[in-house]
Structures are given as C-alpha cells and as structure tokens.
N, C-alpha and C positions, 0 to 999 in steps of 0.2 A: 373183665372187659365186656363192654354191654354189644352186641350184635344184635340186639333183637331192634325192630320198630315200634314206635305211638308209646313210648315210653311216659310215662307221665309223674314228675317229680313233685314233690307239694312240698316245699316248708323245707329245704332240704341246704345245710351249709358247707358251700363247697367254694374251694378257690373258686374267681369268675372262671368257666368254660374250660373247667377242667376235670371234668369229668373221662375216669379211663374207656373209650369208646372206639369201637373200631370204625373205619369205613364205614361199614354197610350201617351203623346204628343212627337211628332215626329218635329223637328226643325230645320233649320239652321241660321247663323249669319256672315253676311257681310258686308264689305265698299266698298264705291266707290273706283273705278281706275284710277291715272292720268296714261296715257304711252307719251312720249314723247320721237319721233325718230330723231335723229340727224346723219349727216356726223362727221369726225373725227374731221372737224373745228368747230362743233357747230352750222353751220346751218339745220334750221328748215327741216324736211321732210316732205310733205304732200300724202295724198294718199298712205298712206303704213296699208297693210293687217298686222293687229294683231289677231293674234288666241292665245286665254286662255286655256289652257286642266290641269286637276287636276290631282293629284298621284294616285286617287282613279276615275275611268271612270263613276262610276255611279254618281256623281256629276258634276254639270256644272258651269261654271260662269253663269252671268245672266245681261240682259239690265239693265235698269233706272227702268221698269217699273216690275221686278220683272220675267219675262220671261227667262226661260232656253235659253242662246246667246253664241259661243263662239267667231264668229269673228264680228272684229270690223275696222274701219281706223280711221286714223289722221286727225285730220281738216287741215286746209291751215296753221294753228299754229304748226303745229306736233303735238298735244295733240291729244289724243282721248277727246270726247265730255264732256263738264258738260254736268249733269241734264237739266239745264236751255236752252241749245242750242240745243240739241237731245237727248233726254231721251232713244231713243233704239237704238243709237251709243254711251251712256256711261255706260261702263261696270262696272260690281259689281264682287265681288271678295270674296267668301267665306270662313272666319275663321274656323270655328268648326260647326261640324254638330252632333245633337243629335241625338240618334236613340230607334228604341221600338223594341222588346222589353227590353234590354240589358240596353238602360237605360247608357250607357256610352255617351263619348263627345268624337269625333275621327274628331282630327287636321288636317287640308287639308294643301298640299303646291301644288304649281300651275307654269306651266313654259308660259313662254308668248316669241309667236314667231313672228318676226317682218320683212315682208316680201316688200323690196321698189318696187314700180312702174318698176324697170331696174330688177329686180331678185334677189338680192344682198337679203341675209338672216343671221339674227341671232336671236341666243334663250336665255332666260335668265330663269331660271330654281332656284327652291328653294326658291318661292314666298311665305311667309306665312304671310296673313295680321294678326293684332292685332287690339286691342284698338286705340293704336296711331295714327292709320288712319279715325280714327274718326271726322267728319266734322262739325264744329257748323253750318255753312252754308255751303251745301251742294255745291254751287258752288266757294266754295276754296279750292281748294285739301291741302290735311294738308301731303300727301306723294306722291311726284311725283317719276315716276321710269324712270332714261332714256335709254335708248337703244343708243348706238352707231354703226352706221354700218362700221364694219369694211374698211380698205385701203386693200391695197396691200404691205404692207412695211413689214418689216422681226421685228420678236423677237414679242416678248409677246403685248399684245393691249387688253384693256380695251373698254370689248363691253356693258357696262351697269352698272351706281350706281343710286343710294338711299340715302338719299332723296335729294333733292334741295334745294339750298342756296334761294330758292324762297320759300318754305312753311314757315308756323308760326313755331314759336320753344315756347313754354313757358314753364318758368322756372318750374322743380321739373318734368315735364314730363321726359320721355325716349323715346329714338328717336334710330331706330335699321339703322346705316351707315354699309353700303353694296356695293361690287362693284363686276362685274362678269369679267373676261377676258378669251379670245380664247385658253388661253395654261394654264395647270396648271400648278400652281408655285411651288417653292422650298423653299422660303422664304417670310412671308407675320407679316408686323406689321404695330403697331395700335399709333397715337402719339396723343396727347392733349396739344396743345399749346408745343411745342417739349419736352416733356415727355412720354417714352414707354411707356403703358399702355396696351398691347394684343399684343400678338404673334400667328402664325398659323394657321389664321384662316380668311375668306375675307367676315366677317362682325365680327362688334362691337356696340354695345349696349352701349348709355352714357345718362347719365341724365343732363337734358339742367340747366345751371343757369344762372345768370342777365345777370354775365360778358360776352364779347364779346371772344372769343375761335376758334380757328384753330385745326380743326379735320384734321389728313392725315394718308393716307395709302400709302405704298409703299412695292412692291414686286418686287420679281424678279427668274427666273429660270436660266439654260445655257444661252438659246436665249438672255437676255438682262433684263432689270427694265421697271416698269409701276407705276406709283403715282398719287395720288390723294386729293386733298384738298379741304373743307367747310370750310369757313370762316364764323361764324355764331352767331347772337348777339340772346341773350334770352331775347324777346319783353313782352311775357304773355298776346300775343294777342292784349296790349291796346295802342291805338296811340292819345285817346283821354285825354283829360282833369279829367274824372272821374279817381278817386282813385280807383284801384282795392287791394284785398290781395286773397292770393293765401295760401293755400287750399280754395276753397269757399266754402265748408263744414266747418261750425263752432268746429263740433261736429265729435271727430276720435277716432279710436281705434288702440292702436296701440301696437306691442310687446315690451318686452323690451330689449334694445338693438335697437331696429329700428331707423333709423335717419330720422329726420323729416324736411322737408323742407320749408319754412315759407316765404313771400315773401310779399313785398306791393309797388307798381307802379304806376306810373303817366305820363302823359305826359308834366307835369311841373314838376321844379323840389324841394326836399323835403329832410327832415331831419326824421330821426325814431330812436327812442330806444326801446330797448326788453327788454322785464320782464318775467319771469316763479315764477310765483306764488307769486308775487309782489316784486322780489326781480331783481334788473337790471343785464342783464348777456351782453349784447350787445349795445353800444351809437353807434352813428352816422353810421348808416347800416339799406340798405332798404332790406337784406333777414338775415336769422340765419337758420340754422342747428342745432338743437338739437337732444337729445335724452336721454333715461331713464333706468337707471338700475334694480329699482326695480319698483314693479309693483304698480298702485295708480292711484288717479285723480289729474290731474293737469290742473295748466291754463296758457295757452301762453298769454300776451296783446302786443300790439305793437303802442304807441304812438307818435308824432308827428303833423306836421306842412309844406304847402306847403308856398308858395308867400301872399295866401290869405284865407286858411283856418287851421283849424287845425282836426285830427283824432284821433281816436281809435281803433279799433280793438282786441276783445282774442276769443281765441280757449279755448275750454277744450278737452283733451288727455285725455283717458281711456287709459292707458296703465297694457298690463297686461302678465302674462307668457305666453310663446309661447307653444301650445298644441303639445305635440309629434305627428308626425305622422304617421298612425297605419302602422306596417312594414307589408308590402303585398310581400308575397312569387311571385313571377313572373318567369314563364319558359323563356326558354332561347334559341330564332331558331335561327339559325345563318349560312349564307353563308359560308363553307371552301373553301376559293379563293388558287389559285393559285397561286405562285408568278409572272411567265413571260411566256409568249406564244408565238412563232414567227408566224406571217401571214400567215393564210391559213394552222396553223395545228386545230387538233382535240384536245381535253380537256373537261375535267365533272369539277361538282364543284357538291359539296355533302350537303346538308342541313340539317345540324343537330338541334335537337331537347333534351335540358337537361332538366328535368320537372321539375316543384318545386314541383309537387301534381300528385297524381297517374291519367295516362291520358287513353285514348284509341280510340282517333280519331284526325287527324288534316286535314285541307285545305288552299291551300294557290294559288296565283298567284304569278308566277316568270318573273321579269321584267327586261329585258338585252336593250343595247344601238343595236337598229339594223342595227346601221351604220357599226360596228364594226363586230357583231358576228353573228352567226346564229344559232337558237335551233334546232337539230337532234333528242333526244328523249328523255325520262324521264322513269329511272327507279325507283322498287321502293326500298327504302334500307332497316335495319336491324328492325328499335327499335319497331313497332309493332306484329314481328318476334320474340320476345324473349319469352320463354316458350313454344316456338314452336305453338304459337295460331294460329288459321285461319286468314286469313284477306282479305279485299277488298281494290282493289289498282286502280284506276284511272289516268293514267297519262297525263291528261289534254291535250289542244287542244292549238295546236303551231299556233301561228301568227305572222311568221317573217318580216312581213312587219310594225305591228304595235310595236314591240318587247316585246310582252306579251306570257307567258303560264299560259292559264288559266284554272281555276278549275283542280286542281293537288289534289286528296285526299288521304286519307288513315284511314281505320279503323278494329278494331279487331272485329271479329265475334265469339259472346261469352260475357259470363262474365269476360274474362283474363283483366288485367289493366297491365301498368307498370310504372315503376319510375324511372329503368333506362338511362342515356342518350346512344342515339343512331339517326344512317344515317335516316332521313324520305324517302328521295326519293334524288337519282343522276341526274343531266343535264346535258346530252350531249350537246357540244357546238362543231363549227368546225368556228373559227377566219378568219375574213377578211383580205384584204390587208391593209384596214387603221391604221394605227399605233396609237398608245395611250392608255391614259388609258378608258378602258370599264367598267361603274358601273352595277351593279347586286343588283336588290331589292326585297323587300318582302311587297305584299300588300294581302287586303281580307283576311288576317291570323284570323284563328278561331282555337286554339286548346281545343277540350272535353273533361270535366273530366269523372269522372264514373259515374257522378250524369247527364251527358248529357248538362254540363252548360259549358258556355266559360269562360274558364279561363286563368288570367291574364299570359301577355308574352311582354316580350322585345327582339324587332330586334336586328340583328348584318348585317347589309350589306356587298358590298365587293366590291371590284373596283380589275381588274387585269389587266395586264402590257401588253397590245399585242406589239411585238416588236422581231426585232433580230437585236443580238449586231454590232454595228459596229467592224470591224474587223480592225487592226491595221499591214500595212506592214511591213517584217522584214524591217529595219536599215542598210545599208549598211555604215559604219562610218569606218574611222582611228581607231583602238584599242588604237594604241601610237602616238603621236604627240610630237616636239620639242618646247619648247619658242620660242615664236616670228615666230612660222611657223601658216600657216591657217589653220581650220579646216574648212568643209564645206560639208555639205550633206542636203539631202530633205527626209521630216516625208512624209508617205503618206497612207492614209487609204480606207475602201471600206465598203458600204454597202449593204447588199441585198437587201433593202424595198426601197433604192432609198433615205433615209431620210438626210436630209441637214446635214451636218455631221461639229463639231466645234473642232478646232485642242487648245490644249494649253500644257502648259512646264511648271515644277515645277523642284525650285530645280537648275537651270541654274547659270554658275558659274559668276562670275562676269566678265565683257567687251561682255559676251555672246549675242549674237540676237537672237530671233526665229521669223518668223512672219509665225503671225496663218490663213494668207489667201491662202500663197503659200506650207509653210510649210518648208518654207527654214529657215536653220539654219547656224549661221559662226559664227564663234570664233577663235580668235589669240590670245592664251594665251601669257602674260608678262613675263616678266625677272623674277624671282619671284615665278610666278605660278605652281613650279613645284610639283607633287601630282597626285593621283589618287579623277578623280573625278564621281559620279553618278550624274544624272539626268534624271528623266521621264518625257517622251513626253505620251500623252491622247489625245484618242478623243472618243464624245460622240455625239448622234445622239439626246438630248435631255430628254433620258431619260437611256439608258446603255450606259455603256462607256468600252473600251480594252485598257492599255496601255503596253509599253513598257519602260525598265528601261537603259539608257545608261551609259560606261563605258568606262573612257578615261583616260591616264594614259598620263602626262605633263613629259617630260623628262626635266634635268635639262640645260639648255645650258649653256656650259663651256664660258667665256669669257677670253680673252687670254690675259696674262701679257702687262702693257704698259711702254714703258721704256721713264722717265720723262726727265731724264735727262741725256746728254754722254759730259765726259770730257777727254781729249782735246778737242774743236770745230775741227768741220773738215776745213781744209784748215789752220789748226796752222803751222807755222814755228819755228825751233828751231836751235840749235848750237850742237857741238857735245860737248859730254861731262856735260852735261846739265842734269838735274834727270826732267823727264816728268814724272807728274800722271797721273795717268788712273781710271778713276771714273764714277761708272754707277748706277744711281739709277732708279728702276722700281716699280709698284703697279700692284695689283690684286683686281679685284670687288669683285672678291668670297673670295677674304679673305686664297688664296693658298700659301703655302709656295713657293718662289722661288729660282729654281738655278741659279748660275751665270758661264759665261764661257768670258775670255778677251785671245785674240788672236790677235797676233802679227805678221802680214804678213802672215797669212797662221798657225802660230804656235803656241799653245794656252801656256800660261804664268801661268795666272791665274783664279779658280775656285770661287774665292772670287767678290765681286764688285768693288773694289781697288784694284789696283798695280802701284807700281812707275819702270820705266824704266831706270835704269844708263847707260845712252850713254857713249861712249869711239870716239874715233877720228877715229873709222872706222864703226862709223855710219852714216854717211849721204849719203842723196840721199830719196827718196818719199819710205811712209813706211805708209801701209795698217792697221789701228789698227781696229778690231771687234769685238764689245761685245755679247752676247747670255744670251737672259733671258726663262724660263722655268717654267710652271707652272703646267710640267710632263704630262701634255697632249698635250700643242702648247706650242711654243716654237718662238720668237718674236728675229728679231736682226740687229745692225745697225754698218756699218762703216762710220767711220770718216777718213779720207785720210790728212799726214801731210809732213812736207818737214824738213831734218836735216840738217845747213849748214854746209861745210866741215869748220873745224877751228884746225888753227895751232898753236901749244902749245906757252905759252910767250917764252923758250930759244930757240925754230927756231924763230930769232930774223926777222932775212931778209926774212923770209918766203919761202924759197926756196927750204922747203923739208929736207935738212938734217942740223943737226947740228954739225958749225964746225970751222975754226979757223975765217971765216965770223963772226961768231955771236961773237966770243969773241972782237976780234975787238973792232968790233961796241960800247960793252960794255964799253972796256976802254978808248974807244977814249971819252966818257961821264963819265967816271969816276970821283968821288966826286959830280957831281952837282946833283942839287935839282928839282925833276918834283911835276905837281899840276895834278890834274883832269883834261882831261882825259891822264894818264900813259900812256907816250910812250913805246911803245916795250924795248926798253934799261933798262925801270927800272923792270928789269924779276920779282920779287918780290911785283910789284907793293903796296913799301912803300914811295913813294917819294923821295928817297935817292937812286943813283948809288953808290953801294959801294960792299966788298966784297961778299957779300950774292949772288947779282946779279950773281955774277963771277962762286961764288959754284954754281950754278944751271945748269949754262950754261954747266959749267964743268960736272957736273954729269951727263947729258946728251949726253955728248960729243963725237962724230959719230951714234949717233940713226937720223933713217932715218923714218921720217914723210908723211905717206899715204895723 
C-alpha cells in the first residue's frame, strides 16, 4: 500500500485508479510519447524542439527516467526517442494525478509544441493520454502523434493526427482517432468503412475488431475541406504461430446489457465455434460479441482447430446489475462569453458561479489565448455580496505573456453562506489585432463550502469570436433589363482586419455567372425569362459574413409578327380583266393577335388577309400591292410589284380600239365555219361555231371605244 508522496508511474497497467493507496499517498500515472514531425508531404523532420506544457502548471511531463522534463527533439527518424535509444529524450506524458489531501483524481491534458530547425511552429493542444497508450514493450509505441508543419497554401490544413496506421490495433481495445487543423471548422464527421458514425467533433473514439476497417475524417469551413484516413487491420498483437484469445482474463465481470467482445487468433489459419453455456450461438467465426440481460454466471467456450492442432478455450462472465451512481450535486462556474469582439476593442466576461450547496469561498485561475487578448483587470462581482456580508476579494496577478490570471479569490468574512447563483468576479479584456476564435478557461478551481471543504463543480469554458464583419459595397446594377439584353456589374466588399475575404451567390437565375475571385457578375436573360428576380450576393471573412440581396425585374421582349407567306409573287403578270387574289398569311411567337391591312398602289382595300381584285381593261400597266401585319406594338410589311397587260375585249375583233363595221365584217366574212382550240378572234363567243351569237355581240358593242 503506497503512503509515500510525488510518486511517479511511467507505462504502468493497472485497473483505472486502482491502485492500493492509502490516504495520505499522493500519485501520478503516465505513458510514454511517440511525437513524430512531418512536412506536408510526409517527410521525416529531425532536430525539431518539442515542448510538453500541462493545463494545470504545476505538473510537468517527464523523461524516460522519471525526472520532471518538458523539452525534447526528434531523432534523425522524426520520432522523439524510445526508452531503449535515449531514456531522457523520451518523454512521458501524465494521465491523472492523485492528490492529498482531497483524495480526488484530477485528469491532465497537455499541448505539445513542435518547433523545426528554420522556425516554422505548430501546437497540437487537448492531449489526454489514457490506458491505450499503454506499452507491452516499452519500445513500441502503441500511439504515435504526428505533427504536420504546416505550407503556405490557403484554406483549412491539418497540423496533427492520432494515432498511426503504424501502431498495434488489437481487437476489443479502443483507440481515440484525432486530428488538429490551423482553422476551425464548421463541419467535421466521422466514417467507418463509409458509414457516418460522429458528427462535430475532431476526435472519435472506436473499438478496434479482427476485420480490416477504413477510419476517415473529413471537415471543412468557408476556406475549403481537409480529410483524413486509417486504413487499419485488427492484429491482437500476434504475428506468430501461437494461439492467442482475447480477453486474456478468463475470469470478468461484467453489467448487463454490456457487450462483450471475444476473440481468438493465429498466425495460421483456423476454424472456431462459440458456445454460451454449452449451447452453440456462433460456427465458423474467430470473434463473437455477446451480451446478457439478466444478471448470473455464465460460461463463454470457444472451440476449434488450426492446420495442425486443435483448441479450446471459456471464459466465465459474472454478469450482474449495474449499481446506480450516487447523484452528486456539482456547482456550476461558468465563463459568460461574449458573442463577437472587433480587434483591439475592450470587453469583460463575467464568471458566474450557481452552487449546488451552500458556499462561501472560491478560487480560481483564468486562462485566455495571449495571442489574441490581453487581461486589464479583474473585478470582483455580486454572489459573495448577497446579504450584504463582508468579504475578501483578491484579484489575482496578470500575466499576459503567459496568458494566465492567477490566484483570483473570494471569500465571505463571517458566518454568511450562500446558495444563490451570482457574478464571482469580472475580466477585463482589451482584444488583439489577430482575428479568431479566442478560448477562455478555468483551472486551479477550488469552491468552499461552510464546513471549509471543496466541493464538487463542473466547468463551462467559453471561446469568443474576435473579429469585424466584413462589410459589403452597395451594388450598383440595372433595376430593369430587356430579354436578350446584358446585365453586367462587379460585387465588391471591404474589410477592416485586412482578413481574406470569400465572395459567393445564392439564388442566381438560370444562364447567370458570378465569379467569386473578381466578383463579376453577367447575365443575358432569354426569350422567356421575363419576371422579377432576387438573388443575394455574401461575403465572409471566415467567420462573419454581410450580404446583399439583388433585384432585377426581366422585361418582356415583344417579338414582332412574321409574315409567312405574300400572294401574288412579286413580279406576277396578269391580263386585264382577270380576278387577282391577294393573300397574306403571318405568325406571332407570343401568341398576339394580328391585324391585317392590303393596299393597293397607295390605297388600302382590305383589313382582312384576303382580297380578290376584279381587273376591268383600264387596268393595266405596273401596280404596287402591299400588305401590313400588326401585332399592335410593331407592325411588319412587304410589297410585291406586278404588271397588268392591256387586253382587248373578243368583239374589238381587229383590235384597233373601237368597235365597228371592221369587226362585223370580219365576222361575216367567217360566217357558218367551224374553229378548234385556240379561238380565233372571229369566233367572239368563243364556241367553235361562227354563227349569229358572234354577230349579237359584236353588235351590242357596236361603237364602244376601247382603252
């Protein structure tokens, strides 16, 4: 049983936190470190400064040989050292530290900063080793962590995952995949063999089995996407010839409800069946998964046969109810963050305190990013104040360089307690030029109750938005535009911090462009497209964003009647006396009703599309016919140009203009015979027969004078 103090465990596997330990014994418990630093292609780094520093200052990492250590380098491999090659260049990395008198177990996380040879730095922050890093031989890291040094290239980059397609994986373990990048994201999931499995979060926790499995991550913010993949087979460590099974604990205890994970391996290959309590639940499978409803002793056995030998194996499972556990009332301090800060203004953030048990003292260290912020002062606020009690207030000692304030206290002077929640103490803060987000934490928290004892409390941290908006220029655009005419204008915006600023368009009508490097926009709305349309242009600097919403109104374009077809052809000839149509047929795209207009030299006839013309013998000579179509906005029209010849009626026999004892003549001097096709002039009637008929004509004609 350990009584002594600063005990220091390296690499060491024990149930969690149970180690035989009295009282008074004071403890901590750690693994070895691989770090391995890499450029963006994967090549090795050597000679790069790794500095370890804890959440909590009064804890250190520590060499190989148990010595308080925090910096370390890369061998020529990138690694930081085994045990076996430099015991006080391979660094140890502390889980949980016990403390006296209190008697509690307080979880360490650890950021490790990875500094190359040229300057170039990155930090990977929110390190908490566990069990799983646990080493059977101390010189095979079972979790390597890599560090990537950043490029120079734009959008989101992955400066750091966990663990390596290089460590052991064996089945039924858990293995915590984790990956850091330079920007925070907006979007971050988790796949298993491409199945979602975790959202929001840039580590996942998966319990490893036989099968072989593709872990990946992929995120992404404005700037761009980053992804990540493990391709990784569950070995169980054995590459040899011996049989292993896995739990190697015969002997478990287990809830009910718990699944259990069963395994048996070889490096030849093998056949197994599973039995729970002699009855088969599983043929031809070398692991099972089970689990138990109600509570009892059972027996797992696992049977089979390699090439050359044959096995056995059972477990016995104590399975039994799951003990409740006891609800422990926990106060409640909590950062009230801010939502958004612009660069280089002023801002508090206030720490509140809601008790779950009557208190009347607390202390705390306030831990801000000092890249970003800097601490002006602390005040102190209401909740030891109530009842109007005395109090004593400390407001700690600022170190903006390390970005700590520390020992910040408060307490009431007197017998006064309280319970209700209220402000402990205010922090002035006055914001950098750097942009981003800035976290705020709470460490060394100790809140007293009345009896002078620490009593239990859950953080609430706070991360705030230093930043100012980009700002969006008005739009100078068309309001109204035609079909078929161009639109064309430039998005343009501004920001004060200087921040790379990303332009984009929702919402954009169809044919539309935008491009988001210049900002130009064109658009030639269709035949078609007429309408009123919105669209917003944005831009965001990564993290706020302004936009603007635009409004353009497509006017309709008229298309103007087409006229298909015009009868007479132009250049037609006729005779006089002759019935000429006149026919106009036209179309409309938009479906307009049309008017018609036919005009005749100058003169218009008809309003319709047809009209026939009855010539007489004092028509001829070249005569202008022109049609008009109208779709009451444009108005479309064609002449056709045609020629009428003069013609003399059959009784102006001889053609000379008037009729008269000439034509009769003529007739009788043919009188009685017989004409055929084509009718001489003499047969006036043109029936084939000279006979009276002819005569009456001529007669009844008899002195009309012929144009």
């Amino acid at each position: 049983m350990i009584e002594t103090q600063n005990v220091n465990f390296i690499n060491t596997k024990t149930p969690s936190y149970r180690f035989q330990a009295g009282n008074k014994a004071e403890y901590k418990v750690g693994y070895y470190a691989d770090i391995l630093a890499v450029d963006p292609k994967g090549n090795q780094i050597s000679d790069c400064a790794v500095l370890i520093t804890a959440n909590n200052t009064t804890f250190s990492s520590t060499n190989g040989f148990g010595d308080n250590q925090t910096s370390f380098n890369t061998e020529s491999n990138g690694h930081t050292a085994l045990p076996n090659e430099n015991r006080k260049n391979s660094p140890a990395i502390t889980e949980y530290y016990k403390n006296y008198p209190e008697g509690k177990y307080l979880l360490l996380s650890h950021t490790a900063t990875i500094t190359t040879p040229d300057g170039r730095t990155v930090s990977l922050s929110g390190i908490t080793p566990d069990s799983s890093w646990y080493r059977k031989d101390p010189n095979v890291p079972t979790y390597t962590i890599t560090a990537i040094i950043p490029d120079d290239s734009t959008g989101p980059q992955i400066t750091g995952f966990a663990p390596s397609t290089e460590n052991p994986f064996n089945p039924g373990e858990t293995k915590n995949f984790r990956v850091w990048t330079d920007e925070p994201l907006k979007e971050m999931e988790w796949y298993v063999d491409g199945k979602l499995v975790s959202e929001g979060s840039l580590n996942y926790t998966w319990t490893i089995t036989k099968d072989e499995s593709v872990i990946k991550f992929e995120g992404s913010n404005a700037n761009g996407d980053v992804s990540k993949s493990w391709d990784v087979w569950g070995t169980g460590g054995n590459s040899s010839d011996l049989i292993e099974f896995f739990p190697e604990d015969t002997s478990l205890v287990k809830n009910t409800g718990e699944s259990v994970y069963f395994n048996v391996s070889s490096g030849r290959a093998l056949t197994a069946n599973w039995f729970v309590d002699g009855e088969t639940v599983l043929k031809d499978s070398t692991s099972l998964t089970y689990s138990w409803d109600t509570a009892g002793v059972y027996s797992v056995t696992v049977s089979g046969s390699t090439d050359t030998e044959s096995f056995s194996n059972t477990w016995e499972v104590n399975v039994t109810e799951p003990e409740e556990p006891p609800v422990e009332n926990k106060s409640i301090i909590t950062i009230i963050p801010c939502e958004n800060v612009a660069p280089g203004a002023q801002f508090d953030l206030g720490i509140k305190i809601d008790p779950s048990t009557p208190i009347n003292g607390a202390q705390l260290d306030f831990i801000f990013d000092s890249s970003m912020v800097s601490a002006t002062g602390v005040t102190e606020g209401d909740i030891f104040k109530q009842s109007e009690a005395s109090t004593v207030f400390n407001s700690g000692t600022i170190d903006n360089s390390a970005g700590i304030v520390k020992n910040v206290y408060g307490y009431i002077l007197g017998a006064v307690k309280v319970s209700a929640p209220g402000t402990f103490a205010t922090v002035d803060l006055t914001a950098g030029n750097r942009t981003g987000m800035a976290e705020f934490n709470l460490s060394n928290v100790i809140i007293s109750d009345t009896s002078s004892r620490s009593a239990p409390y859950t953080v609430t941290n706070a991360s705030v938005l230093i930043d100012t908006a980009p700002v969006m220029d008005p739009i100078c655009y068309l309001k109204s535009v035609d079909e078929k005419s161009a639109l064309t204008f430039k998005v343009t915006a501004k920001d004060a911090d200087g921040d790379k600023l990303i332009l984009s368009a929702s919402g954009l009508p169809e044919g539309a462009e935008f491009n988001t490097g210049s900002g130009d926009f064109s658009w030639t709305p269709a035949v078609g497209q007429a309408g009123v349309y919105t669209f917003t242009f944005e831009v965001s600097d990564g993290y706020l964003t302004d936009s603007e919403n635009v409004t353009v109104t497509v006017n309709k374009l008229n298309n103007p009647p087409v006229i298909d077809s015009f009868e007479p052809p132009d250049g037609s000839s006729f005779s006089e006396g002759e019935r000429i149509e006149v026919s106009v047929n036209a179309s409309d795209a938009d479906g307009d009703l049309l008017k018609y207009s036919i005009m005749i030299d100058g003169v218009e006839y008809s309003t319709e599309n047809t009209y026939v013309w009855e010539t007489g013998y004092s028509s001829s000579g070249n005569h202008t016919i022109e049609v008009a179509v109208s779709d009451g906005i444009e108005k479309v029209t064609e002449q056709n140009n045609i020629y009428i010849n003069n013609y003399h009626p059959r009784w102006d026999v001889n053609q000379d203009g008037v009729v008269n004892i000439l034509d009769i003549t003529i007739i009788a001097q043919n009188y009685g015979s017989s004409t055929v096709k084509p009718y001489p002039r003499w047969d006036v009637n043109q029936d084939g027969v000279i006979n009276i008929q002819d005569l009456t004509l001529a007669g009844y004609y008899f002195g009309e004078t012929v144009v």
